[in-house]
PADO-365538 format. One line per field, with one value per residue (C-alpha): residue number from 1; residue in three letters; x, y, z. Coordinates in nm, 2 decimals. Layout:
PADO-365538
n <- NUM ...
res <- ALA ...
x <- X ...
y <- Y ...
z <- Z ...
//
This chain:
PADO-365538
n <- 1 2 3 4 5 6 7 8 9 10 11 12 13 14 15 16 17 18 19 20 21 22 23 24 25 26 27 28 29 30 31 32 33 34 35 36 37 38 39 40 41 42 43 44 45 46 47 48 49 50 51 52 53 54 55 56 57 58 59 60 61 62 63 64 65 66 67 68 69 70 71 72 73 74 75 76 77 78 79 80 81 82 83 84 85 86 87 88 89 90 91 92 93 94 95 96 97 98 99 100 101 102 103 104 105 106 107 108 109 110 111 112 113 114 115 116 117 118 119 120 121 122 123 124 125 126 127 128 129 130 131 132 133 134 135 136 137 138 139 140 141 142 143 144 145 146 147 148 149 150 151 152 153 154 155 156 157 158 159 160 161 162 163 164 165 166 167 168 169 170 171 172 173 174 175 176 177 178 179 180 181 182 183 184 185 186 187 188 189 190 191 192 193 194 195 196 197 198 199 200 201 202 203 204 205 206 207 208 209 210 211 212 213 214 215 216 217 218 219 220 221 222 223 224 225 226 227 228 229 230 231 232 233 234 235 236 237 238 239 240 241 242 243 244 245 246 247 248 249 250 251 252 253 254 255 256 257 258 259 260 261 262 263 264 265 266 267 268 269 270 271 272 273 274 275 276 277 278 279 280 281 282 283 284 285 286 287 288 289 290 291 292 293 294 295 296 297 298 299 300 301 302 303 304 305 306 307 308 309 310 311 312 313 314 315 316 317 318 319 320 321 322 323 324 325 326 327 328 329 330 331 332 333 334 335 336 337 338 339 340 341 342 343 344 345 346 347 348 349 350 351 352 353 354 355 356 357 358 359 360 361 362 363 364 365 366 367 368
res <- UNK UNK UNK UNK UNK UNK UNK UNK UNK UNK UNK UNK UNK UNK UNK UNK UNK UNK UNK UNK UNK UNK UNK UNK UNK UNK UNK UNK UNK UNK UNK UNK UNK UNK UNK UNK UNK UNK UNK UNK UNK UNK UNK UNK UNK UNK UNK UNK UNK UNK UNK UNK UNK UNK UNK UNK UNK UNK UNK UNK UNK UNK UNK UNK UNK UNK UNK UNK UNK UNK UNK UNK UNK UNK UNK UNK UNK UNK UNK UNK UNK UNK UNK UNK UNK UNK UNK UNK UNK UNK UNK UNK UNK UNK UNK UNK UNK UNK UNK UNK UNK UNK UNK UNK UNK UNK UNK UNK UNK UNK UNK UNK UNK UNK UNK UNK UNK UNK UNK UNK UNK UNK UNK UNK UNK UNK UNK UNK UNK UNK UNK UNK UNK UNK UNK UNK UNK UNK UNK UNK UNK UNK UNK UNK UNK UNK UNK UNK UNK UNK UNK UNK UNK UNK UNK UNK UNK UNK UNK UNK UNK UNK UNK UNK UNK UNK UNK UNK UNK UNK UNK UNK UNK UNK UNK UNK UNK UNK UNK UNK UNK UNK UNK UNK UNK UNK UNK UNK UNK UNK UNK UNK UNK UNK UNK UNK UNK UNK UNK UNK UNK UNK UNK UNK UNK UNK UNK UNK UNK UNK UNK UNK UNK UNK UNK UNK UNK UNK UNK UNK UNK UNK UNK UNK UNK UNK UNK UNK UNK UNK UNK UNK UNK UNK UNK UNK UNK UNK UNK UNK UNK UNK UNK UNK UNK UNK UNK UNK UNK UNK UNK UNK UNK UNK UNK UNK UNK UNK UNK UNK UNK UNK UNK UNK UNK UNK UNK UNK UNK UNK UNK UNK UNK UNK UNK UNK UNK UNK UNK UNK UNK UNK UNK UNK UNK UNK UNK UNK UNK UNK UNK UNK UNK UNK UNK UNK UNK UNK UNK UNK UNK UNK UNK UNK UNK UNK UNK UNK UNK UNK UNK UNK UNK UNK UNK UNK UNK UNK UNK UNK UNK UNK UNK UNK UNK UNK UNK UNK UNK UNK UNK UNK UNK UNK UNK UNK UNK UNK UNK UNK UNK UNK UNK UNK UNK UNK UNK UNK UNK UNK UNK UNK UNK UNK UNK UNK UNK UNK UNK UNK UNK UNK UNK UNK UNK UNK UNK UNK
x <- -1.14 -0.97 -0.68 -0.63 -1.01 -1.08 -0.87 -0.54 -0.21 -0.07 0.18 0.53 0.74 1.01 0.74 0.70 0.36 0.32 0.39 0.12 -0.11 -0.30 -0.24 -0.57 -0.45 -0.08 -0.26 -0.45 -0.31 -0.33 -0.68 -0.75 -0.52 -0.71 -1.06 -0.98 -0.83 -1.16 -1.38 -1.20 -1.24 -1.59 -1.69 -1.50 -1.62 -2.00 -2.06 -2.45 -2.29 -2.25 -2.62 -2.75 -2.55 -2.66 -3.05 -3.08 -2.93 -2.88 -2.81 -2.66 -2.42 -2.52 -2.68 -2.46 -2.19 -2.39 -2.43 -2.12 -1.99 -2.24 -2.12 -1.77 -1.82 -2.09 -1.84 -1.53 -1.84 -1.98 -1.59 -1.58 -1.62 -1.89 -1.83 -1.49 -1.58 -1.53 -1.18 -1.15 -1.32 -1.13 -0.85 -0.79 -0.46 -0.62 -0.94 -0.78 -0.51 -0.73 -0.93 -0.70 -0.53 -0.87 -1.02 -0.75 -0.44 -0.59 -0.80 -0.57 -0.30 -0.52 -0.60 -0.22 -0.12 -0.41 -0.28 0.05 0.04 -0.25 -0.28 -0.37 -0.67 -0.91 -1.17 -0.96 -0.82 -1.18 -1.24 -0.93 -1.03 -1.40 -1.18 -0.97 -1.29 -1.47 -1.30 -1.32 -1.61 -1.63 -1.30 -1.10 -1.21 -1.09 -0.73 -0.71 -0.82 -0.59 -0.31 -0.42 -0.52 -0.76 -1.09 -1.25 -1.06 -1.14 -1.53 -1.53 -1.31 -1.56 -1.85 -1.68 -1.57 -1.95 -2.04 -1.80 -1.89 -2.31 -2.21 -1.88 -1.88 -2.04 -1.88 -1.54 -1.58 -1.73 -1.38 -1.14 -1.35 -1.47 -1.28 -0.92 -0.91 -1.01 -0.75 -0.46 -0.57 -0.69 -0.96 -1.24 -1.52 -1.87 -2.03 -2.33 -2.32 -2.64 -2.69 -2.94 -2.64 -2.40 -2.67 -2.75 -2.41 -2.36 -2.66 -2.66 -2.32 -2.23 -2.55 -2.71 -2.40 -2.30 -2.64 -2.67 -2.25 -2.40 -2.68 -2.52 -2.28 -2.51 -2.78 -2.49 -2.29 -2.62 -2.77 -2.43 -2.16 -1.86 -1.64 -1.87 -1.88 -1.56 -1.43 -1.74 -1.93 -1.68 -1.45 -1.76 -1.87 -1.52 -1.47 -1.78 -1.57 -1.30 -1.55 -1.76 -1.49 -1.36 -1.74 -1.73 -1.39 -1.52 -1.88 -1.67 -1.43 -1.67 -1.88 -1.59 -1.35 -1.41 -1.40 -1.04 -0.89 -0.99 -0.80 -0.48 -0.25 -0.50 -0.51 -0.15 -0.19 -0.44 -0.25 0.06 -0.11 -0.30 0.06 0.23 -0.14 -0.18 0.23 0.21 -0.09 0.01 0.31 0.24 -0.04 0.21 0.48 0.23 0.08 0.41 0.51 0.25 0.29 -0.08 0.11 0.10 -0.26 -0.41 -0.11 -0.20 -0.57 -0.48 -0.26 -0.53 -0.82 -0.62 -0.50 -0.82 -1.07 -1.48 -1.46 -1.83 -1.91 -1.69 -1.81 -2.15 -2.15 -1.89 -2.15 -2.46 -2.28 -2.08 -2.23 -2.14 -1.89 -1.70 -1.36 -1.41 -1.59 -1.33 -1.11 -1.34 -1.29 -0.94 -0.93 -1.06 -0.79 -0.49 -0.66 -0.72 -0.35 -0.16 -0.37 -0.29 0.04 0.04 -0.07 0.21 0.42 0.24 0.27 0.68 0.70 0.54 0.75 1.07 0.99 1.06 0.93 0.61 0.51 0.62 0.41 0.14 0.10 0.15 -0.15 -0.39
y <- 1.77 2.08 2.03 1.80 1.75 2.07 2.26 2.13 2.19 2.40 2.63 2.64 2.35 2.34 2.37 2.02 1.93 1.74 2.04 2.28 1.98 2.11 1.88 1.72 1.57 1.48 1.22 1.10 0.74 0.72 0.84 0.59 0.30 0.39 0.36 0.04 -0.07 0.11 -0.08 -0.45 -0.40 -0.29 -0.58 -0.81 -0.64 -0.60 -1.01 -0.91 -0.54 -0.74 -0.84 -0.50 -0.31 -0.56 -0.55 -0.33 -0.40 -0.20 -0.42 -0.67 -0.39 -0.27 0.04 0.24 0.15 0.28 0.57 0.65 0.54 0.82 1.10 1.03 1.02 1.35 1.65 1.50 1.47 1.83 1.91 1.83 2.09 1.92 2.14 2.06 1.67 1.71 1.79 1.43 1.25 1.42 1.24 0.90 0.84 0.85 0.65 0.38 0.36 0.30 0.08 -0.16 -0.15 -0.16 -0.46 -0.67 -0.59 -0.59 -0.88 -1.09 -0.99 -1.06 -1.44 -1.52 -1.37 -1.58 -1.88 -1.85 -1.76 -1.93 -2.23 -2.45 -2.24 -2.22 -2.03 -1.78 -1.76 -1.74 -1.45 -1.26 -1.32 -1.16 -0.83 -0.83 -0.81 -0.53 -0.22 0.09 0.33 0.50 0.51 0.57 0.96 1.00 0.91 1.09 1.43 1.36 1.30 1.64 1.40 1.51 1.54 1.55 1.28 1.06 1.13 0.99 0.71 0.59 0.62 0.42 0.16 0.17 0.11 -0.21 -0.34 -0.37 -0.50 -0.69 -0.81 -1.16 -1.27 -1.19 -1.42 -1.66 -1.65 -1.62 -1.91 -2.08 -2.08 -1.98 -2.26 -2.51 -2.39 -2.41 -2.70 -2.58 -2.66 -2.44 -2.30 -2.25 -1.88 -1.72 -1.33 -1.17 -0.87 -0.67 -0.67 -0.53 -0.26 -0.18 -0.11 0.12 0.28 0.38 0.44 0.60 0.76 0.90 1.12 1.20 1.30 1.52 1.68 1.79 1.97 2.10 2.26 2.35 2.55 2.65 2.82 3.00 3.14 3.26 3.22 3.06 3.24 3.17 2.81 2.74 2.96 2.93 2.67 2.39 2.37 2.39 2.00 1.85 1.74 1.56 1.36 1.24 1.19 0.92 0.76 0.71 0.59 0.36 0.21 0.16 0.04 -0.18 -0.38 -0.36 -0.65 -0.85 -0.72 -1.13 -1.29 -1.12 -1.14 -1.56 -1.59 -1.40 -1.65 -1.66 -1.29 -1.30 -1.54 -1.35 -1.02 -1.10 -1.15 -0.84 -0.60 -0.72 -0.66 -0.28 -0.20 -0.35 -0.16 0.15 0.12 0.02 0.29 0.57 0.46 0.42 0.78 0.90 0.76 0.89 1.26 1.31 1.52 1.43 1.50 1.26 1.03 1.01 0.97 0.63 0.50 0.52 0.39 0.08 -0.01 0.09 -0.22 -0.16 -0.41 -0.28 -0.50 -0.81 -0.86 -0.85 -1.09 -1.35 -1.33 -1.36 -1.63 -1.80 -1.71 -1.49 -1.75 -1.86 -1.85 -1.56 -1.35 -1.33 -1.28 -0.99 -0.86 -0.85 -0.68 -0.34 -0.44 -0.38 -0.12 0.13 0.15 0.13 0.32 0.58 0.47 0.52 0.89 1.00 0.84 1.04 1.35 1.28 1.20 1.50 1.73 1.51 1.47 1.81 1.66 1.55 1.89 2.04 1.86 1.85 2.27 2.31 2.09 2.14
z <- 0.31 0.29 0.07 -0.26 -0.26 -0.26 -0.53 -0.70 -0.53 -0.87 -0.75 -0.80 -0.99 -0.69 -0.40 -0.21 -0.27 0.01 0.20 0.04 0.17 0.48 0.82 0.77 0.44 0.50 0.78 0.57 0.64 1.01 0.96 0.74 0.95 1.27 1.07 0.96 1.33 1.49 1.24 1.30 1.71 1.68 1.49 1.74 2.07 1.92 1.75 1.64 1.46 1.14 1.12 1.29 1.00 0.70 0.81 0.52 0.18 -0.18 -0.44 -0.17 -0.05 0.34 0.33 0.59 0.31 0.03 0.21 0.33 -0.10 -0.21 0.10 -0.10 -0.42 -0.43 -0.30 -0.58 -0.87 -0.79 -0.86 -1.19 -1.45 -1.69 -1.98 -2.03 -2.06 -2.48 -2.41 -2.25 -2.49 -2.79 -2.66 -2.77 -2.64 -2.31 -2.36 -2.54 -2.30 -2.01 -2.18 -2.23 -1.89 -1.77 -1.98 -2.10 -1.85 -1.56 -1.55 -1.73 -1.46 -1.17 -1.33 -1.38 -1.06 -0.87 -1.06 -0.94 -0.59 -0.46 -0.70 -0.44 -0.27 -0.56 -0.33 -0.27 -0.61 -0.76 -0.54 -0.61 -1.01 -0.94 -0.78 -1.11 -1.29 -1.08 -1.24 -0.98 -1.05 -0.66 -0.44 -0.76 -0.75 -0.41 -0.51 -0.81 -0.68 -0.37 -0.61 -0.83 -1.12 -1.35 -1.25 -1.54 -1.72 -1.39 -1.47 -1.78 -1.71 -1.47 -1.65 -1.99 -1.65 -1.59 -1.87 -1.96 -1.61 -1.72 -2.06 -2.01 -1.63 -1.71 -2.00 -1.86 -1.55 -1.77 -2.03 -1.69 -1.50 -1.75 -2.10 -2.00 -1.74 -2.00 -2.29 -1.97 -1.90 -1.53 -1.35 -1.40 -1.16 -1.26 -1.15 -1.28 -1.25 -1.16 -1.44 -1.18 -0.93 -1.13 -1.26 -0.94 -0.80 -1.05 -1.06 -0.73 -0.67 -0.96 -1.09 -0.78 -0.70 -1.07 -1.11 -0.81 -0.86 -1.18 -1.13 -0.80 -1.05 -1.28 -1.02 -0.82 -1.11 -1.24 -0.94 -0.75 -1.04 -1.10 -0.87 -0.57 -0.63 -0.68 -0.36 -0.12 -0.17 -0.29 0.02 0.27 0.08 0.06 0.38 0.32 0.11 0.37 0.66 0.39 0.30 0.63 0.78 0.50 0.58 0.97 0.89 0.59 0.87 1.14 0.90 0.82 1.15 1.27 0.95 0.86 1.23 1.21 0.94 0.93 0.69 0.48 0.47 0.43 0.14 -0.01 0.01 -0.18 -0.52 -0.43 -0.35 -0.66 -0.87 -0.75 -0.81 -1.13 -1.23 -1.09 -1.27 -1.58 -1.62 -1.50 -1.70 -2.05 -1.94 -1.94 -2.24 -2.44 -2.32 -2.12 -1.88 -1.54 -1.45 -1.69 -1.64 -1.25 -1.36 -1.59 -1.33 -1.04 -1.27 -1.37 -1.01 -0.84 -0.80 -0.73 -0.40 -0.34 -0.66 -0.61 -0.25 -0.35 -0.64 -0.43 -0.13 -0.38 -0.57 -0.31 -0.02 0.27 0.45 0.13 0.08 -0.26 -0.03 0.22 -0.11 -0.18 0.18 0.18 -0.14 0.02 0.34 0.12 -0.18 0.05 0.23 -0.09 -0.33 -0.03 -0.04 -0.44 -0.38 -0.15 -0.47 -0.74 -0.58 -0.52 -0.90 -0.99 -0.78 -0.89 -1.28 -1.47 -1.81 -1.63 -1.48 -1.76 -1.98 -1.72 -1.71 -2.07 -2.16 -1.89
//
C-alpha cells in the first residue's frame, strides 16, 4: 500500500487527511467489500474449495490464511522503529489503559452483550464470548497504521496482548463459561482450551513476522542507512500489506462463503451484539485516550487494540473445541464478517476526528 501504510499522513492541521490518502487507499472499502463478495461466491460456485484450501493446517488455521496473516503483518512490523520501543513502555498511562480495556472491558462487555441479545442461542452466544476473549495481535496493525496510529505503541500492545492470550486465554473462558454463569445464576458451558493452539497462533502469526520486520530493519538500516530504508525500500513492501490482507479476506469467506450464506438470520442475530461491541470499544478507548492526553496517535492505537478481535484464534479453538459445523464456529466466522467492514469504517472515523479535533492534533504533534 502506498499511502497510510507506508509513511504517516503528517502535514498540515487544516489539510483533509483523507484527501492526502492516495486513490489506492481512499478505496480501501470496496476493495475489501468485493474481497469478501469474491470470496463468498467462490466458496458457493466451487463446494470442494473449502476442503482443497484446509488440506493443510497451522495451528488449526488453513495455511493459505496463515500465509496471507504473515504477507500483512511483515511490511507494517518492518515499519516500526524498534529503538524507540522504551519510549512506549515508559508510559504507563498507555499500557495500563489498554490493559484493562483489553482484559477486563472487553471480555466482560462481549459476555453481557452475548447474554442479552442472543440469550436464547447459547451456541452462538458461546462463540461470540470465545471472540471477546481472543484479543487482536495481527489485523489490528493494519488499522492502526491506516489510521496514522502509532506504530510503535501498536507493537508493543500486541506483544503484552500476546503475551496475556498464552497465559490468561484459558482461565478467562473458564471464569466467563464457567464461574460467571454460575454466580448469575446462568447456565453454564463446559470448554477446555487447548494451550498448544493458542501458542501456536501466536507464534506463528506474531513471531515469524515480528522477527523478520526486525531484522529487516536492523540489516536494512546498517548496510544502506536510514534514509534509504525509510524512502526506497519501505514503500516497495507496503503494498505487500494490502494485497495479504485482502487474499486473506477472499481465501477467509471462500471456507465459510456456504456456511454464512445458509444462515443469514442467524448472521443477522449474531451481528448486532457484534456492531454495538466494536462501537463501544472504539469508543470507549478513544474517549479514555483522549482523556488522558496520549495525543491522538497513541489514542487511535488504544482505541483499535481494544475493538480489534484475533478471529484467527477464536475460530480455531470453536472448530477444535466445538467442532467445525457448530453454532460458536459460525459465531467465530461472523466475527471477521462484521470486524473487518467496521474496524475500516472506524478508520475513516479516526482520521475525521483527527482533522476535526484541534486539542487532539495538537496534543498529538507536540508529544510525538
Amino acid at each position: 500500500m502506498s499511502g497510510a501504510l507506508t509513511q504517516h499522513a503528517d502535514g498540515p492541521v487544516e489539510a483533509p487527511v483523507l484527501a492526502r490518502l492516495p486513490t489506492l487507499d481512499r478505496l480501501l472499502p470496496v476493495w475489501i467489500v468485493a474481497s469478501m463478495g469474491l470470496g463468498v461466491g467462490l466458496g458457493r460456485a466451487i463446494p470442494s474449495l473449502g476442503n482443497a484450501l484446509n488440506a493443510v493446517q497451522i495451528g488449526s488455521v488453513s495455511l493459505p490464511i496463515a500465509v496471507g496473516l504473515l504477507l500483512m503483518m511483515y511490511p507494517v512490523l518492518a515499519k516500526v522503529r524498534y529503538r524507540q520501543l522504551d519510549r512506549v513502555t515508559a508510559d504507563r498511562r498507555l499500557l495500563v489503559s489498554s490493559l484493562v480495556l483489553n482484559w477486563i472491558i472487553g471480555p466482560a462487555l462481549m459476555f453481557a452483550l452475548a447474554w442479552l441479545l442472543l440469550p436464547d442461542l447459547p451456541a452462538y452466544r458461546t462463540g461470540l464470548i470465545i471472540v471477546g476473549l481472543a484479543r487482536c495481535i495481527a489485523m489490528v496493525l493494519i488499522w492502526n497504521d491506516l489510521s496514522c496510529g502509532d506504530r510503535e505503541a501498536a507493537a508493543v500492545l500486541v506483544a503484552i496482548n500476546s503475551a496475556f492470550q498464552i497465559v490468561a486465554f484459558g482461565a478467562l473462558g473458564w471464569f466467563y463459561l464457567h464461574v460467571l454463569p454460575e454466580w448469575l445464576g446462568l447456565p453454564q458451558t463446559a470448554a477446555h482450551f487447548s494451550v498448544t493452539t493458542i501458542v501456536v497462533s501466536v507464534l506463528v502469526f506474531l513471531g515469524i513476522p515480528l522477527v523478520a520486520g526486525f531484522f529487516t530493519r536492523a540489516i536494512g538500516t546498517r548496510t544502506r542507512g536510514e534514509l534509504w530504508y525509510e524512502t526506497r525500500f519501505l514503500p516497495r513492501i507496503g503494498p505487500v500489506a494490502l494485497y495479504g490482507l485482502l487474499f486473506t479476506i477472499v481465501v477467509l469467506f471462500a471456507l465459510q462463503g456456504h456456511t454464512i450464506t445458509a444462515n443469514p438470520a442467524d448472521v443477522a442475530r449474531i451481528a448486532a451484539p457484534l456492531l454495538v461491541y466494536f462501537a463501544l470499544m472504539f469508543g470507549g478507548g478513544f474517549a479514555l485516550g483522549h482523556r488522558l492526553h496520549l495525543g491522538y496517535a497513541k489514542t487511535a492505537t488504544v482505541a483499535f487494540t481494544a475493538a480489534g478481535n484475533n478471529f484467527e484464534l477464536a475460530i480455531a479453538v470453536a472448530i477444535g473445541v466445538f467442532g467445525i459445523n457448530s453454532g460458536q464456529a459460525l459465531a467465530g466466522v461472523v466475527g471477521p464478517l462484521i470486524e473487518v467492514p467496521v474496524l475500516v469504517s472506524l478508520v475513516y472515523v479516526a482520521l475525521w476526528l483527527r482533522r476535526r479535533d484541534r486539542t487532539l492534533t495538537t496534543t498529538s504533534r507536540a508529544t510525538r
